[in-house]
HTML snippet that shows the backbone in 3Dmol.js (N, CA, C, O; Angstrom):
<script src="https://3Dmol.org/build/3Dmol-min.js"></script>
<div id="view" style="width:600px;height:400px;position:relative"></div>
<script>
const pdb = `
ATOM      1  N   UNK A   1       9.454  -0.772  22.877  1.00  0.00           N
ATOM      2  CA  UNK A   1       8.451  -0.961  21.868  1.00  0.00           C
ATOM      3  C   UNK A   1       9.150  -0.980  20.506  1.00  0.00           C
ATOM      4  O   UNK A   1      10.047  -0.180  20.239  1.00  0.00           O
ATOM      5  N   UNK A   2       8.649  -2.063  19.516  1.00  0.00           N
ATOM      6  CA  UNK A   2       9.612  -2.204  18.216  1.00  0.00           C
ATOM      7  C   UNK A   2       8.480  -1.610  17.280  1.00  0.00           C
ATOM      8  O   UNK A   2       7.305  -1.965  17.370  1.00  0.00           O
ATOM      9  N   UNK A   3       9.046  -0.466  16.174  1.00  0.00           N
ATOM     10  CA  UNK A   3       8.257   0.634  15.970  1.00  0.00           C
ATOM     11  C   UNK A   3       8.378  -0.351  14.376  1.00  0.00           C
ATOM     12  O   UNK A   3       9.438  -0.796  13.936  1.00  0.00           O
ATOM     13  N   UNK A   4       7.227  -0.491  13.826  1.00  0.00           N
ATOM     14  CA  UNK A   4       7.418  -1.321  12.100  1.00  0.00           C
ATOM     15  C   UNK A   4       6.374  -0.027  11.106  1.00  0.00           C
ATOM     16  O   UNK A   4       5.148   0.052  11.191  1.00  0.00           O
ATOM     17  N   UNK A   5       6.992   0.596  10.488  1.00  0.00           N
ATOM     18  CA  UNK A   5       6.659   1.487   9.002  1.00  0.00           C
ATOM     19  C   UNK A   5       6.129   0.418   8.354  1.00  0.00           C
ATOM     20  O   UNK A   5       6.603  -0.709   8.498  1.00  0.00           O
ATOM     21  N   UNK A   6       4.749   0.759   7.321  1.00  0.00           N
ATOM     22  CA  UNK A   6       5.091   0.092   6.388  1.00  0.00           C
ATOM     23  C   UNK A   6       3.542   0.646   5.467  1.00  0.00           C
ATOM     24  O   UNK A   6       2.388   0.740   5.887  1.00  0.00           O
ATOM     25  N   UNK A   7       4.127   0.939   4.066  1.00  0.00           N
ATOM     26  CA  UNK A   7       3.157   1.569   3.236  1.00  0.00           C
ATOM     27  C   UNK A   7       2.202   0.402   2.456  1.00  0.00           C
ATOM     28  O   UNK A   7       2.659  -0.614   1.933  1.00  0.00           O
ATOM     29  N   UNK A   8       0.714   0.797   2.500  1.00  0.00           N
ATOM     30  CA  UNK A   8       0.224   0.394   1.728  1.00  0.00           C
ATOM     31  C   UNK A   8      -0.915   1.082   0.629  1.00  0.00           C
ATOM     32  O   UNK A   8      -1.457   2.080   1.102  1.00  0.00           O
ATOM     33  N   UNK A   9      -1.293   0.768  -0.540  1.00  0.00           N
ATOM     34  CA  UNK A   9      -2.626   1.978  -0.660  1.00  0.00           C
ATOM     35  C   UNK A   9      -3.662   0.494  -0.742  1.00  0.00           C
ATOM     36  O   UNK A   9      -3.532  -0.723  -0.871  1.00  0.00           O
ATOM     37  N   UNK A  10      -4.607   1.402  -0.591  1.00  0.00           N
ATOM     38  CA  UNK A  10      -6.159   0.687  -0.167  1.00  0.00           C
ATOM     39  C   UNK A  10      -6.872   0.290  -1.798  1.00  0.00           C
ATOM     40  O   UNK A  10      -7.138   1.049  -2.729  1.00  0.00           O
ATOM     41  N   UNK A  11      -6.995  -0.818  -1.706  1.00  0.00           N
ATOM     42  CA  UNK A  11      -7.918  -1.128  -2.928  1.00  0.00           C
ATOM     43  C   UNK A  11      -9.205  -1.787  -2.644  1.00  0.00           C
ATOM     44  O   UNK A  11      -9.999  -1.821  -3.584  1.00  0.00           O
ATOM     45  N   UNK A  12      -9.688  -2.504  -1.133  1.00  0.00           N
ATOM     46  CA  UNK A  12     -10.905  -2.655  -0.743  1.00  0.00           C
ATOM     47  C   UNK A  12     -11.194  -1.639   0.950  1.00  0.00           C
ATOM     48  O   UNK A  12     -10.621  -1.780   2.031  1.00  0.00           O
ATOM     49  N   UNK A  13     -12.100  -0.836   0.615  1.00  0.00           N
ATOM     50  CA  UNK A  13     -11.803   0.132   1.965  1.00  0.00           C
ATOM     51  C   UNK A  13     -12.364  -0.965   2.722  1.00  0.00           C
ATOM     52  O   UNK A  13     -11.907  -0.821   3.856  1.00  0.00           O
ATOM     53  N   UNK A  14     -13.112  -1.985   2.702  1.00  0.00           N
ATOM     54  CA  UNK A  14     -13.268  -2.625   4.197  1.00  0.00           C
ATOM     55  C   UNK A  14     -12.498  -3.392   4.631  1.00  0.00           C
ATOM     56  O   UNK A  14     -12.960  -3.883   5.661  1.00  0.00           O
ATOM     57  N   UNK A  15     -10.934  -4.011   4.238  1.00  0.00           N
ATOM     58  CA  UNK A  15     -10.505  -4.505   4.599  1.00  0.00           C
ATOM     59  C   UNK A  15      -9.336  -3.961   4.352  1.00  0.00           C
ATOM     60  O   UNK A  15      -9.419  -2.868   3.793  1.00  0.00           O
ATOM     61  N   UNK A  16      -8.028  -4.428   4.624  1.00  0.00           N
ATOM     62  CA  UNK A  16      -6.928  -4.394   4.542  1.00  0.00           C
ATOM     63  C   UNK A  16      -5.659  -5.252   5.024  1.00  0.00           C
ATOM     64  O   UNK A  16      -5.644  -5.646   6.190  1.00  0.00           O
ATOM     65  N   UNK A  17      -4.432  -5.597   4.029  1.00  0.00           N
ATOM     66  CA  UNK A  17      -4.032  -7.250   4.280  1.00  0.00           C
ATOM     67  C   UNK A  17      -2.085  -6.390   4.469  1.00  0.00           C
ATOM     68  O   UNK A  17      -1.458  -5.646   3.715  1.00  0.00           O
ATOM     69  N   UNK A  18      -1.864  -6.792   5.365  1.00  0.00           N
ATOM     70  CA  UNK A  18      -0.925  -6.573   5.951  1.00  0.00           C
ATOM     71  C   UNK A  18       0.586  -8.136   5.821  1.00  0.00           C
ATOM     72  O   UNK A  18       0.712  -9.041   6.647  1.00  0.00           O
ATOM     73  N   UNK A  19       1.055  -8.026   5.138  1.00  0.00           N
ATOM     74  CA  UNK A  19       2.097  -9.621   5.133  1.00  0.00           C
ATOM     75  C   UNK A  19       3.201  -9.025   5.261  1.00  0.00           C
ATOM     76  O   UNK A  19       3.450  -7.841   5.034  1.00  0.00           O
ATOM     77  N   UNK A  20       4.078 -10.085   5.736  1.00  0.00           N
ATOM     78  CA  UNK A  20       5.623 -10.312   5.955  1.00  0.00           C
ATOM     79  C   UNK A  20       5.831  -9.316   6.874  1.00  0.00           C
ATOM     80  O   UNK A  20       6.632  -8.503   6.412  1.00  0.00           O
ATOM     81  N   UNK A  21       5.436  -9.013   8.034  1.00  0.00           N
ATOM     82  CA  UNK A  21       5.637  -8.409   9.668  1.00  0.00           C
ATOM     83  C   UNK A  21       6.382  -9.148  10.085  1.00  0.00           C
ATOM     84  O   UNK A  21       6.324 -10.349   9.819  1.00  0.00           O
ATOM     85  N   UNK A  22       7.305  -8.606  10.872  1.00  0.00           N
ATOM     86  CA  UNK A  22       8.794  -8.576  11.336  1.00  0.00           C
ATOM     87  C   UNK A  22       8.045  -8.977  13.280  1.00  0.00           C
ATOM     88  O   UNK A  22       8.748  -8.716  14.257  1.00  0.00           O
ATOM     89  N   UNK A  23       6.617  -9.596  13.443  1.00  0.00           N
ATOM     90  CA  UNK A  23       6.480 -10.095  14.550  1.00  0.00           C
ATOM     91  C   UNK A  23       6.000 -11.581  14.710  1.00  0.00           C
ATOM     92  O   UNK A  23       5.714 -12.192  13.680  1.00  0.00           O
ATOM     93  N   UNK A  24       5.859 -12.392  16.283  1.00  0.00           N
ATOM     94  CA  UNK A  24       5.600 -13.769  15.781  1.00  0.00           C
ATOM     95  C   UNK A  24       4.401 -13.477  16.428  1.00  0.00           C
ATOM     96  O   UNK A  24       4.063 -12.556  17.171  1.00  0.00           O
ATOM     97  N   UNK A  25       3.642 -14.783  15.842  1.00  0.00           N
ATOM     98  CA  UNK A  25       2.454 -14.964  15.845  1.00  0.00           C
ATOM     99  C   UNK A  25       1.935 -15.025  17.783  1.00  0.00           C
ATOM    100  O   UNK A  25       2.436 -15.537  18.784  1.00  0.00           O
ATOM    101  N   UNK A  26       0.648 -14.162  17.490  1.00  0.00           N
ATOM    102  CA  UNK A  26       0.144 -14.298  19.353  1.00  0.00           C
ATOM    103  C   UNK A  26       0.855 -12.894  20.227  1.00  0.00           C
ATOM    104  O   UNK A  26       0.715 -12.761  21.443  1.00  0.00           O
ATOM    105  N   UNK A  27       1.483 -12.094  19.518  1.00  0.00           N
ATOM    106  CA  UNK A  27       2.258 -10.988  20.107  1.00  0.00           C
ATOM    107  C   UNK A  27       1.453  -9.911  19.693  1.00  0.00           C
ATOM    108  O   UNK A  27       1.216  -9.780  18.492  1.00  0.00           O
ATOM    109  N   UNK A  28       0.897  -8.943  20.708  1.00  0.00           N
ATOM    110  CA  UNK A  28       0.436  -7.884  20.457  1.00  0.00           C
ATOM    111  C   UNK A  28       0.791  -7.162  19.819  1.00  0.00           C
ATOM    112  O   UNK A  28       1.977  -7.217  19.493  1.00  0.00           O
ATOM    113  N   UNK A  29      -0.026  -6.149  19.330  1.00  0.00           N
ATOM    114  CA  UNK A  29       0.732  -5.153  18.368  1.00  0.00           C
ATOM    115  C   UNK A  29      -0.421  -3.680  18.092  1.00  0.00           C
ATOM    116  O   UNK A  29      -1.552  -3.930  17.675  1.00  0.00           O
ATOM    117  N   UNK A  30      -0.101  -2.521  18.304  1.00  0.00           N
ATOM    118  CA  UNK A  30      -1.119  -1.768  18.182  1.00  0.00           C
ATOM    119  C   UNK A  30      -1.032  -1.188  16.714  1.00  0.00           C
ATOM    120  O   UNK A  30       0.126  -0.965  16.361  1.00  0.00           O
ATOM    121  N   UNK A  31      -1.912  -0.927  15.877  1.00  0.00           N
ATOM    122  CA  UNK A  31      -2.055  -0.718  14.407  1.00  0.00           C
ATOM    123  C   UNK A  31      -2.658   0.472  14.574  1.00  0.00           C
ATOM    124  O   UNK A  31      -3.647   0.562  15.302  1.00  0.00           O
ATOM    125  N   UNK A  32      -2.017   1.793  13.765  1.00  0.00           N
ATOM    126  CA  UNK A  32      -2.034   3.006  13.428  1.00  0.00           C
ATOM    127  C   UNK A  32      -1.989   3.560  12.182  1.00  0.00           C
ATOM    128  O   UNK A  32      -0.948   3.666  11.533  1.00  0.00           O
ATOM    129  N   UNK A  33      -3.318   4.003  11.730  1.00  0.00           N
ATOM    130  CA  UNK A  33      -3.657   4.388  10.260  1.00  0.00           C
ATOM    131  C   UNK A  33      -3.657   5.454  10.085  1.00  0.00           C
ATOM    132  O   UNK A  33      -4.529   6.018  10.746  1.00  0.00           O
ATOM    133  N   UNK A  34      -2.651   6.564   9.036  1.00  0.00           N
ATOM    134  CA  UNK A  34      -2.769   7.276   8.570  1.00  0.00           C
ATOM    135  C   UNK A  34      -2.519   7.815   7.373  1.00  0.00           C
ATOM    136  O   UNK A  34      -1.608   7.614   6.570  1.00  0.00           O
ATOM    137  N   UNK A  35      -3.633   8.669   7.354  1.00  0.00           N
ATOM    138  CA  UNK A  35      -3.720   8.383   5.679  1.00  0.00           C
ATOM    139  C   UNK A  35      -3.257   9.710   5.126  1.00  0.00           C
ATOM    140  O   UNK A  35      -3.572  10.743   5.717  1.00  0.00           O
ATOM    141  N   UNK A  36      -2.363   9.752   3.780  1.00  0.00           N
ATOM    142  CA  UNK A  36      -1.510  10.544   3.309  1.00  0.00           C
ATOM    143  C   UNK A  36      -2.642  12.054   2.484  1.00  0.00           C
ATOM    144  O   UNK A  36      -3.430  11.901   1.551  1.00  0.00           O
ATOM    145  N   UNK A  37      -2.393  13.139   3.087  1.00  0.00           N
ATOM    146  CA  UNK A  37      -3.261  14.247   3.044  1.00  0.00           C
ATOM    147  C   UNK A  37      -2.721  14.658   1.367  1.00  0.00           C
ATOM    148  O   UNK A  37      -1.703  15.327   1.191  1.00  0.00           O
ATOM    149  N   UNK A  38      -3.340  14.284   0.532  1.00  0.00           N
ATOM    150  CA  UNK A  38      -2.610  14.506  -0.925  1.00  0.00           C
ATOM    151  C   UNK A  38      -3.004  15.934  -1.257  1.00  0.00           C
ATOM    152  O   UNK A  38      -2.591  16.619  -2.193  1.00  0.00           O
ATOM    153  N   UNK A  39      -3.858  16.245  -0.338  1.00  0.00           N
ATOM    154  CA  UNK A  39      -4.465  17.871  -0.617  1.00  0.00           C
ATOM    155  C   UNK A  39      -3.371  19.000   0.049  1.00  0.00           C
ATOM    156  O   UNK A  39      -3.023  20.135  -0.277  1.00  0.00           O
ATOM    157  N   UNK A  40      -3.071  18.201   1.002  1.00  0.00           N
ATOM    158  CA  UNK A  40      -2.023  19.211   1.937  1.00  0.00           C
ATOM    159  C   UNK A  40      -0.885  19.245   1.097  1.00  0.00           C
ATOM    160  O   UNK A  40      -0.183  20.255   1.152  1.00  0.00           O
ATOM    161  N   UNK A  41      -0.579  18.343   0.344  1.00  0.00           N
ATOM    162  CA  UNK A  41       0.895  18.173  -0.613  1.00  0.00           C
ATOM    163  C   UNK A  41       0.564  19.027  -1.491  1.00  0.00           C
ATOM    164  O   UNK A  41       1.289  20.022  -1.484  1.00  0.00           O
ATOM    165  N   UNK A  42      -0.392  19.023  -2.378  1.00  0.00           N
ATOM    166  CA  UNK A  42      -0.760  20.704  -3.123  1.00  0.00           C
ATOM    167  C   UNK A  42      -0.840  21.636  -2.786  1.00  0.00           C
ATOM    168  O   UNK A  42      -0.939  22.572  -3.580  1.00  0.00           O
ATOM    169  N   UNK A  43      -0.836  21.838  -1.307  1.00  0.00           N
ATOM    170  CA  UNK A  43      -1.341  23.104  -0.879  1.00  0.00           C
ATOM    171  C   UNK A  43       0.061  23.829  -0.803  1.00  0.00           C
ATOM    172  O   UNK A  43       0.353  25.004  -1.026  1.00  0.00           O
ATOM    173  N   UNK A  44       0.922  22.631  -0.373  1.00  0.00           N
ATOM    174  CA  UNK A  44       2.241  23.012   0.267  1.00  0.00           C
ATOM    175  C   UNK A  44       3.385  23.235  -1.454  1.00  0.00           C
ATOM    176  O   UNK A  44       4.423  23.896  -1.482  1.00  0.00           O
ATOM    177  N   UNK A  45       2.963  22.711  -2.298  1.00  0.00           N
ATOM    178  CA  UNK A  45       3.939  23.099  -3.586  1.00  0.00           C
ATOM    179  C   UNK A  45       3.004  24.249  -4.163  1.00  0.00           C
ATOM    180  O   UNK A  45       3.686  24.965  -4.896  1.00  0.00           O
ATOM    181  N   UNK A  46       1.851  24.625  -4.100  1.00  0.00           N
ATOM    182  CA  UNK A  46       1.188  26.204  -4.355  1.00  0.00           C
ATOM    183  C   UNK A  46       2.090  27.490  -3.707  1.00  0.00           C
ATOM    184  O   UNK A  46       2.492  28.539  -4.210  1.00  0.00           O
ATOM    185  N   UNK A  47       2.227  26.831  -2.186  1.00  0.00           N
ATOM    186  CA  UNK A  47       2.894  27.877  -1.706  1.00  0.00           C
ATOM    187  C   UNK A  47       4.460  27.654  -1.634  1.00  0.00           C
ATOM    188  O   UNK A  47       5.133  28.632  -1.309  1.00  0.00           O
ATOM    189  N   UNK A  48       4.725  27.159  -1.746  1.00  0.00           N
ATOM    190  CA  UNK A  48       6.507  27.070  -2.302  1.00  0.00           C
ATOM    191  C   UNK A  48       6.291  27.914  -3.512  1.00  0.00           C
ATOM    192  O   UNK A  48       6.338  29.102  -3.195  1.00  0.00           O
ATOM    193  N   UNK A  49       6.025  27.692  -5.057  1.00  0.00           N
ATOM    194  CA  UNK A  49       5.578  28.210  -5.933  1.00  0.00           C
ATOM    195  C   UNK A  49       5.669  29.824  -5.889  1.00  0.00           C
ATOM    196  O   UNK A  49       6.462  30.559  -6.478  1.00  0.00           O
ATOM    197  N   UNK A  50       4.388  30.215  -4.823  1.00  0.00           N
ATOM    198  CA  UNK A  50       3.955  31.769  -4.662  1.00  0.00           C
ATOM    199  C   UNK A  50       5.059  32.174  -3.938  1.00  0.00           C
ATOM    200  O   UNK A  50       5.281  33.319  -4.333  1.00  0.00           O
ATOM    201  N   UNK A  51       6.109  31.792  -2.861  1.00  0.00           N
ATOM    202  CA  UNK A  51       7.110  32.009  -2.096  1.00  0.00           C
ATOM    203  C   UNK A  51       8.260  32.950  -3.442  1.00  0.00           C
ATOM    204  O   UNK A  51       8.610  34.090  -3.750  1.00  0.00           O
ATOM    205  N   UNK A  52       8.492  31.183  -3.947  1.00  0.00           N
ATOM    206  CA  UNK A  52       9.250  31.537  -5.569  1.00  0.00           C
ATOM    207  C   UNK A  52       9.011  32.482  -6.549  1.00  0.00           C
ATOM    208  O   UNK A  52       9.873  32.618  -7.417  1.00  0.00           O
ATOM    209  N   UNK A  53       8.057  33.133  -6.582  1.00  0.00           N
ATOM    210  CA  UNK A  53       7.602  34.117  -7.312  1.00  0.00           C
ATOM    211  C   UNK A  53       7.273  35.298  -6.493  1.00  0.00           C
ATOM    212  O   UNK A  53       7.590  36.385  -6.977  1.00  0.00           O
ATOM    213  N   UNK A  54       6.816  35.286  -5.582  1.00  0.00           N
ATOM    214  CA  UNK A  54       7.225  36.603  -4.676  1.00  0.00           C
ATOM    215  C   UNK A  54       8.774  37.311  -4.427  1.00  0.00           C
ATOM    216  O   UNK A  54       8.918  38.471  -4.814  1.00  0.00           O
ATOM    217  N   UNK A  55       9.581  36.818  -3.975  1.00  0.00           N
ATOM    218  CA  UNK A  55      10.746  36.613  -3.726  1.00  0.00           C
ATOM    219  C   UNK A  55      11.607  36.762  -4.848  1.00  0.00           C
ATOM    220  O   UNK A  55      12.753  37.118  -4.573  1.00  0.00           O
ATOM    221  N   UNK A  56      11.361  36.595  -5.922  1.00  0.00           N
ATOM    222  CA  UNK A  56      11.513  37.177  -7.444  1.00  0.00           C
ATOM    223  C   UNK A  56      10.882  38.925  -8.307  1.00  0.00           C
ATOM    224  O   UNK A  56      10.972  39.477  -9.403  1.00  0.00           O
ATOM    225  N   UNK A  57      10.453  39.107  -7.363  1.00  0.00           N
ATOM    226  CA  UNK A  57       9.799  40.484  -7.431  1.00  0.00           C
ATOM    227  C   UNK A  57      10.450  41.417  -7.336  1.00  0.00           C
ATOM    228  O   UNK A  57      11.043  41.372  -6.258  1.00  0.00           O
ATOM    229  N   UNK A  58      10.760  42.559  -8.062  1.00  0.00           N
ATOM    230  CA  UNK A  58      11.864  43.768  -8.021  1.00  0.00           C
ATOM    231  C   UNK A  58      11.832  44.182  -6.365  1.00  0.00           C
ATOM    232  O   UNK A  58      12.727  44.533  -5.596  1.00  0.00           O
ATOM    233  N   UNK A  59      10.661  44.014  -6.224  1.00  0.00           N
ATOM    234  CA  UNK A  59      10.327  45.188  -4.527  1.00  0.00           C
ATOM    235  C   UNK A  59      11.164  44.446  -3.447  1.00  0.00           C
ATOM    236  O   UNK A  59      11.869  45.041  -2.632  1.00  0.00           O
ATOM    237  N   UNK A  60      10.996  42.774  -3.526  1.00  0.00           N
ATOM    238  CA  UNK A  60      11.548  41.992  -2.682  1.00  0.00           C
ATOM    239  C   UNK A  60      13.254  41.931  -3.156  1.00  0.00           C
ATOM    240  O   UNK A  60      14.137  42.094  -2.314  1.00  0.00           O
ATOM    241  N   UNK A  61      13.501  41.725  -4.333  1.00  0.00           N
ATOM    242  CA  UNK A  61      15.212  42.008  -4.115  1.00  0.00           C
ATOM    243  C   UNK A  61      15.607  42.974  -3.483  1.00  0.00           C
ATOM    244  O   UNK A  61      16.806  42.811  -3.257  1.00  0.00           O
ATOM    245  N   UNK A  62      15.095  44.287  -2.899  1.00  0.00           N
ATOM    246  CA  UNK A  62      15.498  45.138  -2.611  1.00  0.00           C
ATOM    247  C   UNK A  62      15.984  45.416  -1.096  1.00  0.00           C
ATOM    248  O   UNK A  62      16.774  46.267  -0.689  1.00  0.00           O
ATOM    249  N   UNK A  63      15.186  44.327  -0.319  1.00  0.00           N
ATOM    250  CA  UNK A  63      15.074  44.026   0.860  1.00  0.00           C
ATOM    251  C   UNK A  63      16.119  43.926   1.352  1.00  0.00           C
ATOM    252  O   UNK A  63      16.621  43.288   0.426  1.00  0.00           O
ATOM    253  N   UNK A  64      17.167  44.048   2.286  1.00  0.00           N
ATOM    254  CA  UNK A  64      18.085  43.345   3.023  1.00  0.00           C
ATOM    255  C   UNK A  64      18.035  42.556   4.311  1.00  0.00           C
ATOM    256  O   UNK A  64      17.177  42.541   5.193  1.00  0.00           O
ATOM    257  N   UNK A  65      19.036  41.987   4.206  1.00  0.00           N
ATOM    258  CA  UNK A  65      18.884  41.246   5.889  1.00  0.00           C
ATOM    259  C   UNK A  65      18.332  42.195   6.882  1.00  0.00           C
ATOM    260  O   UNK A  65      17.369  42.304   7.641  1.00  0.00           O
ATOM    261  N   UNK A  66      19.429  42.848   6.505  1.00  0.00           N
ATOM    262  CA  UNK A  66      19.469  44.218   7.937  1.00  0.00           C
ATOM    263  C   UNK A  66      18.125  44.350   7.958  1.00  0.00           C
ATOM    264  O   UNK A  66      17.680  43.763   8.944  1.00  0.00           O
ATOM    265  N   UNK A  67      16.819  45.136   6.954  1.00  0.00           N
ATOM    266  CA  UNK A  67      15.849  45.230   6.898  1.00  0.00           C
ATOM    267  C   UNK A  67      14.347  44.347   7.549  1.00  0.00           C
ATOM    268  O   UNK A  67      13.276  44.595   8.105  1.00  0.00           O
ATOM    269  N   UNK A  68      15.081  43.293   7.076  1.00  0.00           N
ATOM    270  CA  UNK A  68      14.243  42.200   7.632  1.00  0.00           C
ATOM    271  C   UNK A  68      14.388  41.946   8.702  1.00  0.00           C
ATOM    272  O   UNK A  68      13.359  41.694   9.329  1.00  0.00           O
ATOM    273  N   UNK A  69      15.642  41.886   9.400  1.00  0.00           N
ATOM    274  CA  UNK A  69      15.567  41.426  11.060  1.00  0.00           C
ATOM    275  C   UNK A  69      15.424  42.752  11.655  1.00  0.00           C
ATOM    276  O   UNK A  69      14.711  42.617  12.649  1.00  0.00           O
ATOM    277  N   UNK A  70      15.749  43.889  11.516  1.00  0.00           N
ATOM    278  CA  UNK A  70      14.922  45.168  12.105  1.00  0.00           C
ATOM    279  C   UNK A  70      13.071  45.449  12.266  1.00  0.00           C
ATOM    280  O   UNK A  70      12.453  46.172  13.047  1.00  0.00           O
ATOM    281  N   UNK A  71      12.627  44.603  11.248  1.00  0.00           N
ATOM    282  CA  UNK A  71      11.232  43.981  10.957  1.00  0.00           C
ATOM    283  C   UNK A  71      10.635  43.315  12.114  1.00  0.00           C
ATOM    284  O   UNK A  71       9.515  43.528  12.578  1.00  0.00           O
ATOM    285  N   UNK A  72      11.621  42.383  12.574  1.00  0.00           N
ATOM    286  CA  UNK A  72      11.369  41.173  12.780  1.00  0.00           C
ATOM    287  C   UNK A  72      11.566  42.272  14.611  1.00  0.00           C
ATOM    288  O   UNK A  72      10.527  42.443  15.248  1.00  0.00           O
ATOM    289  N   UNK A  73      12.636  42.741  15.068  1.00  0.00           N
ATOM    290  CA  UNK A  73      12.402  42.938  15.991  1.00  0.00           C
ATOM    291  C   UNK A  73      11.727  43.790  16.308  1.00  0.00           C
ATOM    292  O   UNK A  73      11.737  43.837  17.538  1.00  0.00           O
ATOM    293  N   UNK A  74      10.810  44.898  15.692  1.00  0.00           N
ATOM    294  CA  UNK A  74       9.959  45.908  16.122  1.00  0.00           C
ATOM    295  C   UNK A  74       8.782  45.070  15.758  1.00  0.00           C
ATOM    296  O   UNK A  74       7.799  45.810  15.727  1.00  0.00           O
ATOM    297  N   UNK A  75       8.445  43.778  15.454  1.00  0.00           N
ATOM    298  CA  UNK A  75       7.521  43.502  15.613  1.00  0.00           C
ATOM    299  C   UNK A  75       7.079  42.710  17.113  1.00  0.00           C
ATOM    300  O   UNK A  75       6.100  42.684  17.859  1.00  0.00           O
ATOM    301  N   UNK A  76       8.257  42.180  17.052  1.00  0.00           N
ATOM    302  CA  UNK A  76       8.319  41.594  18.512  1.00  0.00           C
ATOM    303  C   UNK A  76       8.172  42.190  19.900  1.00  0.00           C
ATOM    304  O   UNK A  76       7.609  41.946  20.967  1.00  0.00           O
ATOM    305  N   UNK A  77       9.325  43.507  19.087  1.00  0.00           N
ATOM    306  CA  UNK A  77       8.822  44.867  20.667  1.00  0.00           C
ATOM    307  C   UNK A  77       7.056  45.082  20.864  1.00  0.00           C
ATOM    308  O   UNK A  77       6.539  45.462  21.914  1.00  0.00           O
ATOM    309  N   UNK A  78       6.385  44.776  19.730  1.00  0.00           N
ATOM    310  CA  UNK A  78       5.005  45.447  20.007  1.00  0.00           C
ATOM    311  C   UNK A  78       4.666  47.113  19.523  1.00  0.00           C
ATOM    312  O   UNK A  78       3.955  48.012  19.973  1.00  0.00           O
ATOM    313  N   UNK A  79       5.767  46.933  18.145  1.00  0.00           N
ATOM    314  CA  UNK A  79       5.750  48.459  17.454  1.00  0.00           C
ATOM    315  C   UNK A  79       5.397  48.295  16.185  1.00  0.00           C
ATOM    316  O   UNK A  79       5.306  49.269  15.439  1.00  0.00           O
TER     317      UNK A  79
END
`;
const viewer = $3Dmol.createViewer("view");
viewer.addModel(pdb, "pdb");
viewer.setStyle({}, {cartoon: {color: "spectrum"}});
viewer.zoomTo();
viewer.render();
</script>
């Protein structure tokens, strides 16, 4: 199967015009729409952001590795 990317944005939602495809004419082709979650892209630089500013916090420098993966495995034990 020959896999073709290709971006467009929508300026009439009932239609949409697709040119210069890399197939010949009469050859099937299955068409897959998805549409770019611009809300999820904010959601995701909010929390990068709050990461960055947590992680900047006197309490959190204080942390060590050691600390954290001792964390990490008594949580896993179920303690």
């Amino acid at each position: 199967m020959l896999a073709y990317k290709k971006y467009v944005t929508i300026k009439d939602p009932s239609k949409i015009e697709l040119t210069g495809l890399p197939f010949r004419p009469g050859q099937r082709v299955e068409v897959v729409m998805i549409a770019e979650d611009e809300e999820r892209e904010t959601r995701v630089e909010k929390l990068r952001a709050l990461f960055k500013k947590t992680q900047a916090l006197p309490q959190a420098q204080a942390i060590s590795e050691d600390v954290i993966a001792e964390e990490i495995e008594e949580y896993r034990a179920g303690r």
